[in-house]
KOLFIDO-185245 format. One record per residue (C-alpha): residue number from 1; x, y, z; residue in three letters; chain. Coordinates in steps of 0.5 Angstrom, whole numbers, always signed. Layout:
KOLFIDO-185245
- NUM | X | Y | Z | ALA | A
...
END
This chain:
KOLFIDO-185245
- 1 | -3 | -27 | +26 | UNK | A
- 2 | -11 | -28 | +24 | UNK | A
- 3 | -18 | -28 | +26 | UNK | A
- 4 | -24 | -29 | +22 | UNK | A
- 5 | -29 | -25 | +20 | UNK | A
- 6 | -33 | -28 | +24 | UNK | A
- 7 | -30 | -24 | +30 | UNK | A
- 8 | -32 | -18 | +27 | UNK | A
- 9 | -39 | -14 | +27 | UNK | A
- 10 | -43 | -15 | +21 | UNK | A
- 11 | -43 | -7 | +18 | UNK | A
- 12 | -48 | -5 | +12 | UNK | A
- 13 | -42 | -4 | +7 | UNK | A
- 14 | -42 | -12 | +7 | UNK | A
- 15 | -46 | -13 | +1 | UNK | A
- 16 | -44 | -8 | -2 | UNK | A
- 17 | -36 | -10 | -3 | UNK | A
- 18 | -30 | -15 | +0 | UNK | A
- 19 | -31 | -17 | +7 | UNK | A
- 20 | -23 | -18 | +7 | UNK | A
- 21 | -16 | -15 | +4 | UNK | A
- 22 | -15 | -23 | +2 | UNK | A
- 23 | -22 | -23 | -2 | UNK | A
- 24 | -20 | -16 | -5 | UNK | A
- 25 | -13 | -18 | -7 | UNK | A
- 26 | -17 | -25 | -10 | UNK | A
- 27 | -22 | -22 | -14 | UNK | A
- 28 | -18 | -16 | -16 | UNK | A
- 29 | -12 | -20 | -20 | UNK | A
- 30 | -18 | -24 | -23 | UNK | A
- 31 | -21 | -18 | -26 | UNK | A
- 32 | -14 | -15 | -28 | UNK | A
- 33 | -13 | -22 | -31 | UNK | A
- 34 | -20 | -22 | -34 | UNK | A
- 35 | -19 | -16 | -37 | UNK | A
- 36 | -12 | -18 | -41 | UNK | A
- 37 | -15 | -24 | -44 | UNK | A
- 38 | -21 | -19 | -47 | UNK | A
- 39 | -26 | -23 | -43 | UNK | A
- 40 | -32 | -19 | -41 | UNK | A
- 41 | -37 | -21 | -35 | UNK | A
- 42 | -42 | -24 | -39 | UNK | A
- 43 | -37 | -28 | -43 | UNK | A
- 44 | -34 | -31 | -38 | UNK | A
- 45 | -40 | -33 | -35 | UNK | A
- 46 | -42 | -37 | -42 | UNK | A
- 47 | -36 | -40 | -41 | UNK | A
- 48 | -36 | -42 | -33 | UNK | A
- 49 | -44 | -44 | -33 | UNK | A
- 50 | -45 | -39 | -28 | UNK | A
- 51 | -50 | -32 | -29 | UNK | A
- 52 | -46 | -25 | -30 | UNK | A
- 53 | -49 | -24 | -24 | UNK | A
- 54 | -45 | -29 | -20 | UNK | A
- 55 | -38 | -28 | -25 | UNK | A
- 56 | -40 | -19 | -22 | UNK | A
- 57 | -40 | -21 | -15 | UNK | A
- 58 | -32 | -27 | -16 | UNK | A
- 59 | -30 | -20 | -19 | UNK | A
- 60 | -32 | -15 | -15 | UNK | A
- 61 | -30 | -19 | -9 | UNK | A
- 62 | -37 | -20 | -6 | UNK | A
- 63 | -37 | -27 | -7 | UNK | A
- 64 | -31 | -32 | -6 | UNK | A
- 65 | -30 | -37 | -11 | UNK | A
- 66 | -29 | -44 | -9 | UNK | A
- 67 | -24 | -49 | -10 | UNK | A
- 68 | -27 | -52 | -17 | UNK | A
- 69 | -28 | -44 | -19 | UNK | A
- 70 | -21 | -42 | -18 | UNK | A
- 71 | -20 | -49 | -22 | UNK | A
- 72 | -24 | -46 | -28 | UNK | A
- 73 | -22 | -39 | -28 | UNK | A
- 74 | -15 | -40 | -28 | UNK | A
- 75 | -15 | -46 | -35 | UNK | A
- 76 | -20 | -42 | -38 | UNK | A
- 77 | -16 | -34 | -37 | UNK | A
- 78 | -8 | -39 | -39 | UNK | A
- 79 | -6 | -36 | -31 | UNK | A
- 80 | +2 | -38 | -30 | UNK | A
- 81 | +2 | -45 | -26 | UNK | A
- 82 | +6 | -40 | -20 | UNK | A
- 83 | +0 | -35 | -20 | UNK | A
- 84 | -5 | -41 | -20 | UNK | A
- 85 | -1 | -43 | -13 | UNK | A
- 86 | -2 | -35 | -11 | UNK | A
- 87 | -10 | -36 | -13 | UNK | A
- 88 | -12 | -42 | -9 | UNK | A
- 89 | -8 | -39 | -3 | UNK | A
- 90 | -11 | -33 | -3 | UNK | A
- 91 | -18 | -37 | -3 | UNK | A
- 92 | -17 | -42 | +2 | UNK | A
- 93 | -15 | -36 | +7 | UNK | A
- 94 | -21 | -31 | +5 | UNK | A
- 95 | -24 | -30 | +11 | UNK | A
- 96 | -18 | -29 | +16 | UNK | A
- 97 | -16 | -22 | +17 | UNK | A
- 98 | -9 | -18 | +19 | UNK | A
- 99 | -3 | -21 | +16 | UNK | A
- 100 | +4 | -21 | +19 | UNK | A
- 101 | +9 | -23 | +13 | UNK | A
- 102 | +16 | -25 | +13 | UNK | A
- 103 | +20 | -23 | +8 | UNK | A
- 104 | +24 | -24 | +4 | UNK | A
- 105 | +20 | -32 | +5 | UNK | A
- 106 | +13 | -29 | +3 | UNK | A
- 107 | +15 | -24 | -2 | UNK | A
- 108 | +13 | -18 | -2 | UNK | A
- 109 | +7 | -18 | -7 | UNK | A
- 110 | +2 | -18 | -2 | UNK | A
- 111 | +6 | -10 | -1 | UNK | A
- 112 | +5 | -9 | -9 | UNK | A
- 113 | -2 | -11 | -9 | UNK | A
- 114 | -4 | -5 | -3 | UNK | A
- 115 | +1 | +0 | -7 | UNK | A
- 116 | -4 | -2 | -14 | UNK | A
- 117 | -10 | -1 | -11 | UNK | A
- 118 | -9 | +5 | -6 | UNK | A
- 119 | -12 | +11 | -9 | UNK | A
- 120 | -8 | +15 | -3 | UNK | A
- 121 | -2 | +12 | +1 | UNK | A
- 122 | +0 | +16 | +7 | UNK | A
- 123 | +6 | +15 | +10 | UNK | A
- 124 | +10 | +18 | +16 | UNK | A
- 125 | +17 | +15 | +19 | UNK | A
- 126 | +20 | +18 | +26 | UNK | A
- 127 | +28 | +17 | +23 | UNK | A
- 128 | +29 | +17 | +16 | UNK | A
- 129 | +27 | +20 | +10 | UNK | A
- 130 | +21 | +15 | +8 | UNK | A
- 131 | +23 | +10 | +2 | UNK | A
- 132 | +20 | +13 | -3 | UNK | A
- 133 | +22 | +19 | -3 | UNK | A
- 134 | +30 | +18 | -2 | UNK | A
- 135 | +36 | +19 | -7 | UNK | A
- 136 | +41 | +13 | -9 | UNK | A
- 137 | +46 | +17 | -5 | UNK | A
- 138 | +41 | +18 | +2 | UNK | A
- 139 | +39 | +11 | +1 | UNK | A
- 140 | +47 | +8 | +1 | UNK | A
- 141 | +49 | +13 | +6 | UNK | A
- 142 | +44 | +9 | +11 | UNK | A
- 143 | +47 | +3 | +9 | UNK | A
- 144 | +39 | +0 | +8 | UNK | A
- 145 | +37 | -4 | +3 | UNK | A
- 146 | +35 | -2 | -4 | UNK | A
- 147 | +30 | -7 | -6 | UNK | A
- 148 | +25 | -4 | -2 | UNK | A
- 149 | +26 | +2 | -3 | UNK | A
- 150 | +26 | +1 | -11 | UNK | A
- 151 | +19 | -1 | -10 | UNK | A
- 152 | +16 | +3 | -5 | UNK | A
- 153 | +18 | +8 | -9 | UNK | A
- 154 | +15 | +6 | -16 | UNK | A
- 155 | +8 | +4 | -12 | UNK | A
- 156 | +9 | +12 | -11 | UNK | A
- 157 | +11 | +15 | -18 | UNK | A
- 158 | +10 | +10 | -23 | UNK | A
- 159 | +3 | +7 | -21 | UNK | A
- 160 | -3 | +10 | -22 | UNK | A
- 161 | -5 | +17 | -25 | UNK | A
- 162 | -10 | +19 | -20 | UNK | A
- 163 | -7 | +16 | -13 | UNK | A
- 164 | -5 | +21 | -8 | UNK | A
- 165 | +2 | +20 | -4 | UNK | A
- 166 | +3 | +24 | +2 | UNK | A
- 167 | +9 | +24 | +7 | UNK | A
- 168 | +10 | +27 | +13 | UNK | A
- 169 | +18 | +29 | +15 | UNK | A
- 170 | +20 | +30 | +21 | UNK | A
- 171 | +25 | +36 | +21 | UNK | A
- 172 | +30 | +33 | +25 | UNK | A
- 173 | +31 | +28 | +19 | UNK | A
- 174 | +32 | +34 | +14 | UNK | A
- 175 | +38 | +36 | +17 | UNK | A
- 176 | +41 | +31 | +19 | UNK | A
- 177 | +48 | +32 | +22 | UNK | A
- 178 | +51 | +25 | +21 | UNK | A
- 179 | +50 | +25 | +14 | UNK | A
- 180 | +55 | +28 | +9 | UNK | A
- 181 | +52 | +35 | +6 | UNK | A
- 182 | +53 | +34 | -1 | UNK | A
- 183 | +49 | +28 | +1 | UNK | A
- 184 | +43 | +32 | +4 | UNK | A
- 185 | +43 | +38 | -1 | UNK | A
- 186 | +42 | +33 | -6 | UNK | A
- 187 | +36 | +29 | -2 | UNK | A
- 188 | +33 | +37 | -1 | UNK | A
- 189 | +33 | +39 | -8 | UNK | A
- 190 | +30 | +32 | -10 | UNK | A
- 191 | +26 | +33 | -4 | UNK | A
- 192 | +23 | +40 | -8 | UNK | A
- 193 | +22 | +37 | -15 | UNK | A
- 194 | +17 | +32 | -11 | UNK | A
- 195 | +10 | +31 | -14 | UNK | A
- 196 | +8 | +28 | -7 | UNK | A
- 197 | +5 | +31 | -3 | UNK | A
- 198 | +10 | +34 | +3 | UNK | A
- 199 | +9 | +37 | +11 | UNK | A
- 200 | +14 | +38 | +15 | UNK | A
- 201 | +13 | +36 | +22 | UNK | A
- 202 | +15 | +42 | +27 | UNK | A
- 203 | +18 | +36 | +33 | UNK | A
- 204 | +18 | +29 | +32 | UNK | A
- 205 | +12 | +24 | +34 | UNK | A
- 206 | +14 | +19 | +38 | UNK | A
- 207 | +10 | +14 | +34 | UNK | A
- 208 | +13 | +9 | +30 | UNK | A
- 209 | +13 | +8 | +22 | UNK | A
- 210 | +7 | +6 | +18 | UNK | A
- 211 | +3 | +8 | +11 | UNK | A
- 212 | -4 | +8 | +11 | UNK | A
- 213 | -8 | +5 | +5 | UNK | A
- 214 | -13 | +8 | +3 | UNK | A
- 215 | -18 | +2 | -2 | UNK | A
- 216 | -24 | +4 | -6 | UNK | A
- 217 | -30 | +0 | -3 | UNK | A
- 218 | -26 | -2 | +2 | UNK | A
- 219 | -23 | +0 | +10 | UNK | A
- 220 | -17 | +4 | +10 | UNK | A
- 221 | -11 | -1 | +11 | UNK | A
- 222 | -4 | +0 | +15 | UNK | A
- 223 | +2 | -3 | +13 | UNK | A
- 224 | +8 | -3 | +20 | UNK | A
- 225 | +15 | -6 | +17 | UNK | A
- 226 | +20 | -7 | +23 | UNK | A
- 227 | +26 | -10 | +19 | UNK | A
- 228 | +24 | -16 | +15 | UNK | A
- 229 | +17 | -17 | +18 | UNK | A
- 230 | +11 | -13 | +16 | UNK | A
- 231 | +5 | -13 | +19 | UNK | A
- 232 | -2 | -11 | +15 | UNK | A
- 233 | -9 | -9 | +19 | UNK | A
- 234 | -14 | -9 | +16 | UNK | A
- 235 | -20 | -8 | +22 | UNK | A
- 236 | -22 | -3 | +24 | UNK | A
- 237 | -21 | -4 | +31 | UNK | A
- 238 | -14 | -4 | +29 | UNK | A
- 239 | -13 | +2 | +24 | UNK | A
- 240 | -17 | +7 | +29 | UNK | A
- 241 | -11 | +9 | +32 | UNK | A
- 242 | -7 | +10 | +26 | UNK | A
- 243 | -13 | +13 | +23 | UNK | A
- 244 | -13 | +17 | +28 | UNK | A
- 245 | -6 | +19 | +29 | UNK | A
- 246 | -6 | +21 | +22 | UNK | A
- 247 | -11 | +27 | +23 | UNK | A
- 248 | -7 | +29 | +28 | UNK | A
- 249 | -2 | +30 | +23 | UNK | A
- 250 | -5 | +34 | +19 | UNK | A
- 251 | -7 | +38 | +24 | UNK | A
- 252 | +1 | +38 | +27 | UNK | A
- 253 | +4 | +39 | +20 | UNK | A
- 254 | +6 | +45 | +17 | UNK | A
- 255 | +2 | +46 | +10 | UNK | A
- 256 | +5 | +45 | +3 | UNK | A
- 257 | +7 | +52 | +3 | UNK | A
- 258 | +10 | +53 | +9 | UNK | A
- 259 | +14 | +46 | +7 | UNK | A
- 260 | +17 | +48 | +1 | UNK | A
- 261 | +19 | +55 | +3 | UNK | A
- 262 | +23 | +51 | +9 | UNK | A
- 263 | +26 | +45 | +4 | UNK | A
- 264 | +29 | +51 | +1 | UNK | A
- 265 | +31 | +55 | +7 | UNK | A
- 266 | +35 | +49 | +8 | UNK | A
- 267 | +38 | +48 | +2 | UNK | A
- 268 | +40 | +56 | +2 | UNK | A
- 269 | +43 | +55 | +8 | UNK | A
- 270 | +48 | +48 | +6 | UNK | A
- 271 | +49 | +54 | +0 | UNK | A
- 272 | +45 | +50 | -6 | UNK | A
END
Protein backbone atom coordinates (compact mmCIF):
# COMPACT_ATOMS: atom_id res chain seq x y z
CA UNK A 1 0.00 0.00 0.00
CA UNK A 2 1.18 3.41 -1.25
CA UNK A 3 0.59 7.04 -2.41
CA UNK A 4 2.51 9.50 -3.54
CA UNK A 5 3.38 12.71 -2.53
CA UNK A 6 1.33 14.10 -4.95
CA UNK A 7 -1.85 13.41 -2.93
CA UNK A 8 -0.51 15.26 -0.19
CA UNK A 9 -1.21 19.28 0.64
CA UNK A 10 2.20 20.97 0.03
CA UNK A 11 3.17 21.95 3.95
CA UNK A 12 5.60 25.04 4.58
CA UNK A 13 8.06 22.45 6.34
CA UNK A 14 8.95 21.24 2.53
CA UNK A 15 11.87 23.05 1.81
CA UNK A 16 13.00 22.58 5.00
CA UNK A 17 13.39 18.39 5.13
CA UNK A 18 12.54 14.79 3.57
CA UNK A 19 9.07 14.79 1.90
CA UNK A 20 8.97 11.24 2.62
CA UNK A 21 10.18 8.34 5.39
CA UNK A 22 11.84 6.71 2.23
CA UNK A 23 13.74 9.78 1.31
CA UNK A 24 14.55 10.26 5.05
CA UNK A 25 15.73 6.70 5.10
CA UNK A 26 17.78 7.37 1.76
CA UNK A 27 19.56 10.24 2.92
CA UNK A 28 20.42 9.38 6.37
CA UNK A 29 22.38 5.86 5.39
CA UNK A 30 24.17 8.17 2.96
CA UNK A 31 25.38 10.54 5.49
CA UNK A 32 25.94 7.84 8.27
CA UNK A 33 28.24 6.26 5.48
CA UNK A 34 29.78 9.78 4.32
CA UNK A 35 30.71 10.28 7.94
CA UNK A 36 32.43 6.90 8.30
CA UNK A 37 34.44 7.15 5.27
CA UNK A 38 35.86 10.86 6.58
CA UNK A 39 34.03 12.85 3.80
CA UNK A 40 33.08 16.14 4.55
CA UNK A 41 30.39 17.86 2.44
CA UNK A 42 32.47 20.10 0.56
CA UNK A 43 34.59 17.14 -0.30
CA UNK A 44 32.36 15.06 -1.68
CA UNK A 45 30.86 17.85 -3.50
CA UNK A 46 34.69 18.04 -5.08
CA UNK A 47 34.81 14.66 -5.94
CA UNK A 48 30.81 14.47 -7.48
CA UNK A 49 31.25 17.73 -9.57
CA UNK A 50 28.39 18.86 -7.61
CA UNK A 51 28.15 22.42 -5.41
CA UNK A 52 28.29 21.71 -1.17
CA UNK A 53 24.88 23.14 -1.43
CA UNK A 54 23.59 20.47 -3.60
CA UNK A 55 25.55 17.34 -1.72
CA UNK A 56 23.66 19.25 1.84
CA UNK A 57 20.34 18.88 0.41
CA UNK A 58 20.94 14.56 -0.91
CA UNK A 59 22.17 14.48 2.74
CA UNK A 60 19.61 16.09 4.46
CA UNK A 61 16.88 14.49 2.53
CA UNK A 62 15.69 17.40 0.51
CA UNK A 63 16.57 16.48 -2.62
CA UNK A 64 16.83 12.83 -4.01
CA UNK A 65 19.41 11.75 -5.69
CA UNK A 66 19.22 10.34 -9.38
CA UNK A 67 19.81 7.03 -10.44
CA UNK A 68 23.84 8.28 -11.93
CA UNK A 69 24.14 10.11 -8.29
CA UNK A 70 23.44 7.05 -6.40
CA UNK A 71 25.85 5.25 -8.91
CA UNK A 72 28.51 7.91 -7.90
CA UNK A 73 28.08 8.05 -4.20
CA UNK A 74 27.84 4.56 -3.81
CA UNK A 75 31.91 3.50 -5.83
CA UNK A 76 33.27 6.68 -4.34
CA UNK A 77 31.94 5.80 -0.32
CA UNK A 78 33.32 1.69 -1.48
CA UNK A 79 29.07 0.76 0.05
CA UNK A 80 28.75 -3.16 -0.19
CA UNK A 81 27.24 -4.14 -3.47
CA UNK A 82 24.04 -5.39 -1.08
CA UNK A 83 23.78 -2.06 0.21
CA UNK A 84 23.94 -0.64 -3.23
CA UNK A 85 20.59 -2.57 -3.93
CA UNK A 86 19.06 -1.08 -0.84
CA UNK A 87 20.02 2.42 -1.94
CA UNK A 88 18.76 2.39 -5.69
CA UNK A 89 15.42 0.66 -4.10
CA UNK A 90 14.83 3.36 -1.67
CA UNK A 91 15.57 5.90 -4.58
CA UNK A 92 13.25 4.41 -7.21
CA UNK A 93 10.17 4.42 -4.38
CA UNK A 94 11.14 8.44 -2.69
CA UNK A 95 8.23 9.78 -3.53
CA UNK A 96 5.57 7.03 -2.27
CA UNK A 97 4.22 7.25 1.26
CA UNK A 98 3.25 4.44 3.77
CA UNK A 99 4.46 0.91 3.64
CA UNK A 100 3.30 -2.22 4.57
CA UNK A 101 6.41 -4.90 4.94
CA UNK A 102 6.11 -8.59 4.84
CA UNK A 103 8.79 -10.32 6.83
CA UNK A 104 10.69 -11.96 7.36
CA UNK A 105 10.93 -11.44 3.09
CA UNK A 106 11.70 -7.86 3.30
CA UNK A 107 13.66 -7.88 6.45
CA UNK A 108 13.21 -5.57 9.11
CA UNK A 109 15.76 -3.02 8.28
CA UNK A 110 13.15 -0.39 7.35
CA UNK A 111 12.28 -1.09 11.57
CA UNK A 112 15.89 -0.48 12.23
CA UNK A 113 16.32 2.45 10.51
CA UNK A 114 12.87 4.33 12.51
CA UNK A 115 14.38 2.94 15.99
CA UNK A 116 17.82 4.78 14.84
CA UNK A 117 16.40 7.80 13.90
CA UNK A 118 13.77 8.42 16.75
CA UNK A 119 14.62 10.81 19.42
CA UNK A 120 11.42 9.19 21.15
CA UNK A 121 9.29 5.74 20.45
CA UNK A 122 6.33 5.25 22.28
CA UNK A 123 5.01 2.17 22.37
CA UNK A 124 1.30 0.67 24.08
CA UNK A 125 0.26 -3.28 23.56
CA UNK A 126 -3.31 -4.05 24.87
CA UNK A 127 -2.22 -8.11 25.82
CA UNK A 128 1.28 -8.40 26.71
CA UNK A 129 4.28 -7.07 28.19
CA UNK A 130 5.61 -4.88 24.89
CA UNK A 131 8.71 -6.32 23.45
CA UNK A 132 11.42 -4.68 24.75
CA UNK A 133 10.71 -4.51 28.03
CA UNK A 134 10.17 -8.56 28.44
CA UNK A 135 12.49 -10.99 30.26
CA UNK A 136 13.76 -14.21 28.42
CA UNK A 137 11.67 -16.16 30.81
CA UNK A 138 8.17 -13.99 29.75
CA UNK A 139 9.27 -14.08 26.40
CA UNK A 140 9.42 -18.27 26.31
CA UNK A 141 6.52 -18.33 28.51
CA UNK A 142 4.22 -16.58 25.62
CA UNK A 143 5.86 -18.83 22.99
CA UNK A 144 6.79 -15.45 20.69
CA UNK A 145 9.55 -15.09 18.65
CA UNK A 146 12.80 -13.84 20.23
CA UNK A 147 14.32 -12.19 17.29
CA UNK A 148 12.01 -9.38 17.25
CA UNK A 149 12.22 -8.90 20.63
CA UNK A 150 15.82 -8.78 20.71
CA UNK A 151 15.71 -6.23 18.45
CA UNK A 152 12.98 -4.25 19.62
CA UNK A 153 14.76 -4.03 22.72
CA UNK A 154 18.08 -3.05 21.61
CA UNK A 155 16.42 0.02 19.53
CA UNK A 156 15.08 0.63 23.39
CA UNK A 157 18.28 0.47 25.53
CA UNK A 158 21.52 0.40 23.22
CA UNK A 159 20.58 2.91 20.69
CA UNK A 160 21.07 6.60 21.25
CA UNK A 161 21.81 8.28 24.53
CA UNK A 162 19.41 10.94 24.44
CA UNK A 163 16.22 8.90 23.03
CA UNK A 164 13.46 8.80 24.93
CA UNK A 165 11.16 5.17 25.55
CA UNK A 166 7.90 5.30 26.95
CA UNK A 167 5.68 2.38 27.57
CA UNK A 168 2.07 2.05 28.35
CA UNK A 169 1.31 -1.16 30.53
CA UNK A 170 -1.91 -2.17 30.80
CA UNK A 171 -2.57 -3.47 34.59
CA UNK A 172 -4.24 -6.46 33.62
CA UNK A 173 -1.14 -7.83 31.59
CA UNK A 174 1.01 -7.44 35.14
CA UNK A 175 -0.67 -9.88 36.92
CA UNK A 176 -1.10 -12.16 34.68
CA UNK A 177 -2.69 -15.28 35.98
CA UNK A 178 -1.67 -17.88 33.06
CA UNK A 179 1.73 -17.36 33.61
CA UNK A 180 3.69 -18.92 36.13
CA UNK A 181 4.73 -16.55 39.41
CA UNK A 182 8.35 -16.82 39.48
CA UNK A 183 8.03 -15.89 35.81
CA UNK A 184 5.81 -12.68 36.85
CA UNK A 185 7.81 -11.77 39.96
CA UNK A 186 10.88 -11.68 37.85
CA UNK A 187 9.26 -9.47 34.66
CA UNK A 188 8.11 -6.95 37.74
CA UNK A 189 11.49 -6.62 39.18
CA UNK A 190 12.92 -6.37 35.87
CA UNK A 191 10.14 -4.07 35.13
CA UNK A 192 11.31 -1.79 38.20
CA UNK A 193 15.13 -1.49 37.29
CA UNK A 194 13.92 -0.12 33.82
CA UNK A 195 15.48 3.09 32.58
CA UNK A 196 12.28 3.58 30.51
CA UNK A 197 9.83 5.65 31.00
CA UNK A 198 6.88 3.44 32.50
CA UNK A 199 2.64 4.24 32.96
CA UNK A 200 0.55 1.91 33.91
CA UNK A 201 -2.69 2.11 32.49
CA UNK A 202 -5.81 1.66 35.16
CA UNK A 203 -8.28 -0.31 32.56
CA UNK A 204 -7.28 -1.37 29.16
CA UNK A 205 -7.68 0.68 25.84
CA UNK A 206 -9.68 -1.36 23.22
CA UNK A 207 -7.08 -0.13 20.52
CA UNK A 208 -4.68 -2.50 19.09
CA UNK A 209 -0.64 -2.34 19.38
CA UNK A 210 1.25 0.17 17.89
CA UNK A 211 4.68 2.56 18.56
CA UNK A 212 4.92 6.18 17.45
CA UNK A 213 8.21 7.44 16.23
CA UNK A 214 9.06 10.59 16.69
CA UNK A 215 11.78 11.82 13.88
CA UNK A 216 13.82 15.17 14.17
CA UNK A 217 12.76 17.29 10.72
CA UNK A 218 10.10 15.10 10.27
CA UNK A 219 6.24 13.83 10.88
CA UNK A 220 5.68 11.57 13.59
CA UNK A 221 5.78 7.87 12.39
CA UNK A 222 3.37 4.75 13.28
CA UNK A 223 4.46 1.35 13.21
CA UNK A 224 1.40 -1.54 13.62
CA UNK A 225 2.87 -5.17 13.29
CA UNK A 226 0.11 -8.12 13.19
CA UNK A 227 1.88 -11.28 13.04
CA UNK A 228 4.62 -10.98 10.19
CA UNK A 229 3.06 -8.02 8.58
CA UNK A 230 4.02 -4.29 9.49
CA UNK A 231 2.63 -1.44 8.37
CA UNK A 232 4.29 2.03 8.68
CA UNK A 233 2.47 5.44 8.40
CA UNK A 234 3.88 8.27 7.77
CA UNK A 235 0.97 10.77 6.71
CA UNK A 236 -0.46 12.91 8.76
CA UNK A 237 -3.99 12.13 7.90
CA UNK A 238 -2.89 8.63 8.84
CA UNK A 239 -1.20 8.96 12.26
CA UNK A 240 -3.84 11.44 13.60
CA UNK A 241 -5.74 9.01 15.42
CA UNK A 242 -2.88 7.42 16.95
CA UNK A 243 -1.20 10.83 17.57
CA UNK A 244 -4.37 11.22 19.36
CA UNK A 245 -4.72 8.28 21.13
CA UNK A 246 -1.53 8.64 22.70
CA UNK A 247 -2.68 11.99 24.42
CA UNK A 248 -5.11 10.51 25.43
CA UNK A 249 -2.91 7.91 27.16
CA UNK A 250 -1.28 10.09 29.02
CA UNK A 251 -3.79 11.78 30.49
CA UNK A 252 -5.46 8.08 31.09
CA UNK A 253 -2.22 6.66 32.87
CA UNK A 254 -0.86 6.82 35.99
CA UNK A 255 2.18 8.96 36.44
CA UNK A 256 5.66 7.30 36.81
CA UNK A 257 5.46 7.65 40.70
CA UNK A 258 2.49 6.03 40.87
CA UNK A 259 3.66 3.14 38.36
CA UNK A 260 6.53 2.39 40.55
CA UNK A 261 4.77 2.19 43.92
CA UNK A 262 2.27 -0.10 41.92
CA UNK A 263 4.95 -2.55 40.27
CA UNK A 264 6.38 -2.82 43.63
CA UNK A 265 3.06 -3.33 45.43
CA UNK A 266 2.59 -6.20 43.19
CA UNK A 267 5.57 -7.87 43.72
CA UNK A 268 5.00 -7.59 47.35
CA UNK A 269 2.19 -9.23 47.19
CA UNK A 270 3.80 -12.57 45.00
CA UNK A 271 6.13 -12.22 48.03
CA UNK A 272 9.51 -10.44 46.20
Amino acid sequence: MTASTADRAPSRDDTVRAKTLRGLILARRLDATRLRRGFTTRQLASAMSMSPAMVNRIMTGRRVPTALEIGGLCALLDIAPQQRQVLYALRATAEHIDWIIRHPIEGREVLHDLEAMATTITTHDPNLIPGPLRTAAYRDAIGLAPDVDRAEAGAAETGATDRQAHFFLPARVLDNRDLPREVLREQLRHLIGHRAHLRVLPRTVPHPGFRLFHIENFSPVVHIEHQTTSVVLEHPASTVATRDLVAHLHQLAHPERKTAEILHGLLDAMGR
